[in-house]
N, C-alpha and C positions, 0 to 999 in steps of 0.2 A: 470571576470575569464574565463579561457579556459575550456573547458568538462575536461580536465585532472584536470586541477584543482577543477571544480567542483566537479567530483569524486571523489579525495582524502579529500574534504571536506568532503561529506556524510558520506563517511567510519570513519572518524575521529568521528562526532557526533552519527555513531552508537555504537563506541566504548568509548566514554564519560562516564562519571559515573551518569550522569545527564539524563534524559529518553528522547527521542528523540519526540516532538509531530510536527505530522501530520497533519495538516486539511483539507481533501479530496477536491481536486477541478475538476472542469467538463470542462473547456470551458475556453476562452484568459479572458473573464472578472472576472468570478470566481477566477482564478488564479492572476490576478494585484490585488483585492479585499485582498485577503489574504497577497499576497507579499507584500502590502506595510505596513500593521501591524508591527513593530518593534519587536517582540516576532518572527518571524516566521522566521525558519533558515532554512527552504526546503521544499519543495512542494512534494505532493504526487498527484496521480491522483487515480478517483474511474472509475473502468471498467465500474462497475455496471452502475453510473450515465451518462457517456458517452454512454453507449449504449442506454439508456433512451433518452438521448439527440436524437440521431437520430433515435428513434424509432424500436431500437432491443432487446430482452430478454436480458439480460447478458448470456454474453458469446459465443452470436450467430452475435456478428457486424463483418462484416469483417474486417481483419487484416489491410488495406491501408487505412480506414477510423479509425480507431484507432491510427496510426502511425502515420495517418496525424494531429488530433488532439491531440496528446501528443507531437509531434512535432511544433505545433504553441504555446501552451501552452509552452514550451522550450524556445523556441524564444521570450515572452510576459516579460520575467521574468530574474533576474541575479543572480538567487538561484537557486540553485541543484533541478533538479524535478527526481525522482523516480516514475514508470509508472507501474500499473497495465496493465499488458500485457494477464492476464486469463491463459489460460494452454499452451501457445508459438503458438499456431495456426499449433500445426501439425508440426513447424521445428522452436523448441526454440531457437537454435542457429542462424539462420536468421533473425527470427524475433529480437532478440536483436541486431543483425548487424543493423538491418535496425534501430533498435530504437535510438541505436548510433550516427548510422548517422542524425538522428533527432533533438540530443543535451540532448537524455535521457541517464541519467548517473547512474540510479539503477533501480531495476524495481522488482513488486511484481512477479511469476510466477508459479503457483499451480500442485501440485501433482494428484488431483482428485484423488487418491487413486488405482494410477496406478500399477501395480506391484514394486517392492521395486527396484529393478536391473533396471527397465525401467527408473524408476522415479531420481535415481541416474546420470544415462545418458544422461536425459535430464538436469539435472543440471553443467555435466562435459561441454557437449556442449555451454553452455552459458556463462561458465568459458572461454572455448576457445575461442570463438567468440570475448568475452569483449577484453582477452589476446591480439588478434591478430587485433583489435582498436587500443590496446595502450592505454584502459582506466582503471581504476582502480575498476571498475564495481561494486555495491553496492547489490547485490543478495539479498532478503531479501525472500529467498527457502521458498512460501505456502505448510504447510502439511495439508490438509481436513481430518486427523485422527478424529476430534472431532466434524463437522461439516455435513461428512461424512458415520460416524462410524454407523448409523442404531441402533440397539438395543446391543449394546456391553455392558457393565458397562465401565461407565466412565474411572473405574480406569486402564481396557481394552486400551479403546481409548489412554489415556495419554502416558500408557507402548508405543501404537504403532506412538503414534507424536515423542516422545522421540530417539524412535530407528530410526523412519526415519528421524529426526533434527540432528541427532547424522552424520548419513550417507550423510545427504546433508552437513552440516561444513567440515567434511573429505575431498568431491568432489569438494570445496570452494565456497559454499556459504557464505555470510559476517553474516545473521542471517537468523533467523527461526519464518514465520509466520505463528504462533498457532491461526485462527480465531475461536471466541466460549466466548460464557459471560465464565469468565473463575473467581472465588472465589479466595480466598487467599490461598487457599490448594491446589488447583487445579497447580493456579499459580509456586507455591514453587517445587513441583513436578515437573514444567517444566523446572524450571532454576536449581533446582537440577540434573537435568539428561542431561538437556543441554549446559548450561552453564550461568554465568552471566555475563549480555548485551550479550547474543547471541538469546533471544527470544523476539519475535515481539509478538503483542495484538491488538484486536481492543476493543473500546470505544464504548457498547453497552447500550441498559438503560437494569441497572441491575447490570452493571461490575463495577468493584471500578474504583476508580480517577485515575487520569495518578500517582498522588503521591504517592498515595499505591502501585501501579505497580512499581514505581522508586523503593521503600524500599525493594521489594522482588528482584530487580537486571534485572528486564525489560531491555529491551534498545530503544524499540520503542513504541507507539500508533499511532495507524489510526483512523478513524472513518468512513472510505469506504462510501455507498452510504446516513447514512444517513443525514450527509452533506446536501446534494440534496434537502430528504426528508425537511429537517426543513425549507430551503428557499421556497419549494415548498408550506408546510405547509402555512407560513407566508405571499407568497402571497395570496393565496385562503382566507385566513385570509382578507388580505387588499380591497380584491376583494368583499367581501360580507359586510365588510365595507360601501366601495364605493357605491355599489349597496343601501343602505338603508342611502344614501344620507349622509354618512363622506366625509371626506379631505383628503388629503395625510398631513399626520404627520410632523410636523415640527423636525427640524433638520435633514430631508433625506439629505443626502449625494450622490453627484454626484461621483461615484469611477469606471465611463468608461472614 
């Protein structure tokens, strides 16, 4: 497929009736690993775990070392990869230029609970950006209302992801990611006010099945860094193994 085509895939399966799942990848082998799974219809990348990758906090890697590897990952793969981009690095609309030119066709990009007007703007800019590609851009606009929100009540936070989910679909984002263990009420609130298949979810322990999320009118799951986390788990796991004189496990699979 072409990026344009790719793109117009994405947006197709965000707008599916069926829930879109995710499974975060970090790196070219992460990402073949997944791809060639037969369930997996598009790649997502985790900021988080790439910054880990080369040894930066989230949200503090520089932006050409993120491009670069969301862009090799792009290239690894013949599925649509959507790119955690953090909060555009200062000029959202560049950066998704660049991320285009990379072969990324959607891309996560956070509000950090910027002013409402600001946060709006940078969303038009990426709208522009994608427009003047020529690709059909997969926005899937982060609101940190819930994540962010400090000591609000909930039901506070929800009113204000909603208003500003509401504000980012207007300025054309394709959907709206609400990160937060999010309940079944919680949930319904947000597709109530935002719409359904227009709000994104992440898969935390705690949060219901992608299936339950489907029935309330989801459109996406991710699973962000802790992806990372479980392989990382399992090797230390393997590793202390090793150490008290195990094996490596039969049936490893060679998947570089």
């Amino acid at each position: 497929m072409t990026n344009a085509e790719k793109a117009r895939t994405l947006t197709g399966l965000y707008e599916a009736s069926e829930i879109l799942r995710v499974v975060n990848v970090w790196d070219v082998v992460s990402a073949k690993a997944i791809a060639a799974l037969p369930e997996t219809k598009a790649l997502a990348t985790a900021g988080h775990s790439i910054a880990a990758t080369f040894g930066y906090p989230d949200g503090q890697i520089p932006r050409e070392l993120m491009i670069d590897m969301v862009g090799r990952i792009a290239a690894s793969v013949e599925l649509p990869v959507s790119a955690d981009l953090d909060d555009g690095y200062g000029d959202a609309g560049e950066t998704t230029r660049l991320a285009i030119g990379a072969g990324i066709v959607g891309a996560n990009i956070e509000d950090r609970l910027k002013p409402l007007a600001e946060s709006v703007a940078q969303v038009e800019a990426i709208v522009r950006a994608a427009e003047a590609e020529g690709i059909a851009f997969a926005l899937n606009a982060r609101t940190d209302a819930i994540v962010r929100g400090g000591d609000k009540p909930l039901s506070e936070k929800l009113s204000d992801a909603v208003e500003r989910g509401r504000a980012y679909l207007d300025a054309g984002a394709t959907a709206v990611f609400v990160p937060g263990v999010l309940d079944a009420d919680a949930t319904r609130t947000l597709v109530d006010g935002i719409g359904v298949n227009k709000v994104s979810v992440i898969g935390l322990p705690g949060a219901l099945a992608a299936a339950e999320y489907e029935a309330l009118g989801v459109s996406r799951i991710s699973y962000g860094p802790v992806t990372q986390r479980v392989a990382l788990t399992r090797l230390q796991d393997l590793a202390t193994d090793l150490y008290a004189n195990g094996v490596i496990p039969e049936g490893t699979r060679a998947l570089n």
